[in-house]
C-alpha positions as CSV (number, residue, x, y, z in Angstrom):
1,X,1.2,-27.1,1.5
2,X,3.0,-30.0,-1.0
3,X,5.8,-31.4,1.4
4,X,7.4,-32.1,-2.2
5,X,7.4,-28.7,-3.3
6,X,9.1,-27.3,-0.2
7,X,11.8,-30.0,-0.2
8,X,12.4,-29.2,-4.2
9,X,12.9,-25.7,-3.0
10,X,14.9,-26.4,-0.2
11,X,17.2,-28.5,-2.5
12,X,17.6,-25.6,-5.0
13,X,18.2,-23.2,-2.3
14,X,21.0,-25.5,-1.0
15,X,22.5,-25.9,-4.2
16,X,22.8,-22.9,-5.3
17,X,19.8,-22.3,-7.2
18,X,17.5,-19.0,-7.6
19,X,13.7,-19.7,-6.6
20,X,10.3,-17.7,-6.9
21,X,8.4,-17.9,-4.6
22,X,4.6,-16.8,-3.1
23,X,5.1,-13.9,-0.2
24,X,3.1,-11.4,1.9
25,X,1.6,-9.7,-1.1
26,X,3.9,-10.6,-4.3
27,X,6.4,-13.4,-5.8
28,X,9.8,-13.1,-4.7
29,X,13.0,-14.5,-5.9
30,X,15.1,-16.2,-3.2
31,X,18.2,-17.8,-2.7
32,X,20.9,-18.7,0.2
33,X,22.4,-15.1,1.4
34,X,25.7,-16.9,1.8
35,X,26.0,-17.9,-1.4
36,X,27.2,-15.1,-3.4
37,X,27.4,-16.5,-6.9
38,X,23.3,-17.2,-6.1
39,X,23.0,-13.0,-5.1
40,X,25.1,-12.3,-7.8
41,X,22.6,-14.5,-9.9
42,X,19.4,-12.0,-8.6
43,X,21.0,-9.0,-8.8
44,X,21.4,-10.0,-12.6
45,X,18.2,-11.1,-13.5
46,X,16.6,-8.2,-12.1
47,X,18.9,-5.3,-13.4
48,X,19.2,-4.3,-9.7
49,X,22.3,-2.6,-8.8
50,X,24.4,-4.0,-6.1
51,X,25.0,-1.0,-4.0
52,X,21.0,-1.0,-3.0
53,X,21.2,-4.1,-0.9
54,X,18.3,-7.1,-0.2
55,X,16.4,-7.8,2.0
56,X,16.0,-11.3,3.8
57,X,13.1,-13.5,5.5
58,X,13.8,-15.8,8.2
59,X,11.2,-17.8,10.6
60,X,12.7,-16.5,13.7
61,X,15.1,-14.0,15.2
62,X,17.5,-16.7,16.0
63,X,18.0,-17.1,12.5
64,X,19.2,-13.9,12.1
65,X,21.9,-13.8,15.2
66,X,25.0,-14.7,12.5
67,X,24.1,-11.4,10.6
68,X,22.7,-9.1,13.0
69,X,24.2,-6.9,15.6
70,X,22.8,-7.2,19.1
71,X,19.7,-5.1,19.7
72,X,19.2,-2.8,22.8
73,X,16.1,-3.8,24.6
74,X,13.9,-1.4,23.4
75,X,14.9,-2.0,19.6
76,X,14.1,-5.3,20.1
77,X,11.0,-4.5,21.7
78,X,10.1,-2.1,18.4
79,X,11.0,-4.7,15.8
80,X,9.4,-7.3,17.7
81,X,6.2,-6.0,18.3
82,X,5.4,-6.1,14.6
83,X,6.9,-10.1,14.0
84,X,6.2,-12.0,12.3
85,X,4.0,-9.9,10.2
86,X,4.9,-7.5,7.2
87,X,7.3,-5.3,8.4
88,X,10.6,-5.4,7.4
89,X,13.5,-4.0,9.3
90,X,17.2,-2.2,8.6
91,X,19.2,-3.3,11.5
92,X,22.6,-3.0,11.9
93,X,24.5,-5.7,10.9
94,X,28.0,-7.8,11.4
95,X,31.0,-6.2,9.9
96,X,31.1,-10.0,7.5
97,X,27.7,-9.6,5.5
98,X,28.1,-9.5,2.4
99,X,27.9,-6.4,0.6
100,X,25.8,-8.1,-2.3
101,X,23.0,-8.2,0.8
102,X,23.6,-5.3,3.0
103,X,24.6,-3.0,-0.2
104,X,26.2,0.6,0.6
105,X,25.1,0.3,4.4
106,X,26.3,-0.9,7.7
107,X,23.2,-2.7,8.0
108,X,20.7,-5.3,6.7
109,X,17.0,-5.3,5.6
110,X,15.3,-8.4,7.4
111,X,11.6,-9.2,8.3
112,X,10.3,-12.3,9.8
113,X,7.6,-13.5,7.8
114,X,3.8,-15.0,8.2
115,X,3.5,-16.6,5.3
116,X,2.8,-20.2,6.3
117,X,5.0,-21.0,3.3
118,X,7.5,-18.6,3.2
119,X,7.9,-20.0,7.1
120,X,8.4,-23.5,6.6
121,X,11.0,-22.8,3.9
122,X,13.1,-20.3,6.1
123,X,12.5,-23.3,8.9
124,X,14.0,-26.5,6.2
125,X,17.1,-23.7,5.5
126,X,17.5,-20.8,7.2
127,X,17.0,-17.3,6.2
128,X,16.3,-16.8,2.6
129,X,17.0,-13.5,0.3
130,X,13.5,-12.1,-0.2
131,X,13.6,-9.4,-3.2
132,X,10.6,-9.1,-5.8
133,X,9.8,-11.3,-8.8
134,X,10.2,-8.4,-11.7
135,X,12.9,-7.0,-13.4
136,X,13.8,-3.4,-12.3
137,X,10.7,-0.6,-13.6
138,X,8.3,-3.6,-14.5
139,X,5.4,-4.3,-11.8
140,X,6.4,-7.3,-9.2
141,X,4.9,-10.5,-10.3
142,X,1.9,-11.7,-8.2
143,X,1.4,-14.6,-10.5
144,X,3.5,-18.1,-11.0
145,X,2.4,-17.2,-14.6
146,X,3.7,-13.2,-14.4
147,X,6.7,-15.1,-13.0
148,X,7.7,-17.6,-15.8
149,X,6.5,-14.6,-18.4
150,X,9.7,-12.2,-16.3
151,X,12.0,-15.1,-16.5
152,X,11.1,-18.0,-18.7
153,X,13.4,-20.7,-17.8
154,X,16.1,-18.7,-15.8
155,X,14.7,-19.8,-12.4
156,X,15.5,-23.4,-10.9
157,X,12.9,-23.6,-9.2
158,X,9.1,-21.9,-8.7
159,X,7.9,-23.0,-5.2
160,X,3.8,-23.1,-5.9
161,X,2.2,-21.5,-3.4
162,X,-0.9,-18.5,-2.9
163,X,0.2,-14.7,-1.8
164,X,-0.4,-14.0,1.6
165,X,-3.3,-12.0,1.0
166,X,-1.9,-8.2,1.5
167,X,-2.0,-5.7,-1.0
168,X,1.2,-3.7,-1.0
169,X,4.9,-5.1,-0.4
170,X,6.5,-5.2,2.9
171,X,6.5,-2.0,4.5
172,X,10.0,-1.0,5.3
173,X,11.6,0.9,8.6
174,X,14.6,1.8,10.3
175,X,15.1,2.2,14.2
176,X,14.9,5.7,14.2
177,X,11.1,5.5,13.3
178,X,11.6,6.1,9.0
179,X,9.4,4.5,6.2
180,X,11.5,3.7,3.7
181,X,8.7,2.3,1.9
């Protein structure tokens, strides 16, 4: 991992900026998720309508405590038994998130991640908006080059990295034991 790289990405996240980056299993496009002109920025380039929500990465739970509402014990047992790893989470959320991240809901779509990467990002700044690299209908990018070919010079910043290996997106789960995906 280029120390440089992550600290260019960090900087671009902090100011504002829209990055791609390597996950799990394809590129995502990241920013801060308390910087709504940044969400705003996303939402845009991907033709995503607002009302769906995002979902976010973070390094640890504790990341997480400013948006999230308190879990029971055995919630957080069940969302913690498959961290960090691939599964991402809607959890209910605090009344103040943004509806550019939570969308329609009362909650918020989060996952701790594994990717080494992804991980030492969310460590330098926090929890990061996690969404796929592709405009809405086309194929996620799991290239840089797939990446630069959805959004030529739109991005500030392309953290270079390898996908974490897994074939299919984060799978996707509420509390009450549903796939959403």
């Amino acid at each position: 991992m280029n120390s440089w790289h992550l600290e260019l990405a960090a900087r671009s996240i902090r100011s504002g900026g829209v990055l791609a980056y390597p996950t799990e299993a394809v590129w995502g496009l990241g920013c801060d998720p308390h910087n709504d002109a940044a969400i705003r920025r996303i939402l845009e380039l991907k033709g995503r309508p607002a009302h769906k929500g995002l979902v976010l990465v973070a390094s640890s739970l504790q990341q997480l405590d400013e948006l999230l509402l308190p879990l029971n014990d055995d919630d957080l047992a069940q969302v913690m038994s498959t961290w960090p790893g691939p599964v991402t989470w809607v959890l209910p959320c605090r009344r103040e998130v943004s509806p550019l991240l939570r969308g329609q809901h009362q909650s918020l779509a989060v996952r701790i991640t594994d990717h080494p990467l992804v991980r030492a990002l969310c460590d330098e700044v926090g929890p990061v908006v996690s969404t796929s690299a592709n405009p809405a209908g086309r194929e996620p990018a799991r290239t840089a080059m797939r990446v630069r070919q959805y959004f030529t010079d739109q991005l500030d910043c392309i953290l270079p990295g390898a996908l974490g290996g897994r074939a299919q997106p984060s799978e996707i789960r509420t509390l009450s034991g549903q796939r959403l995906r």
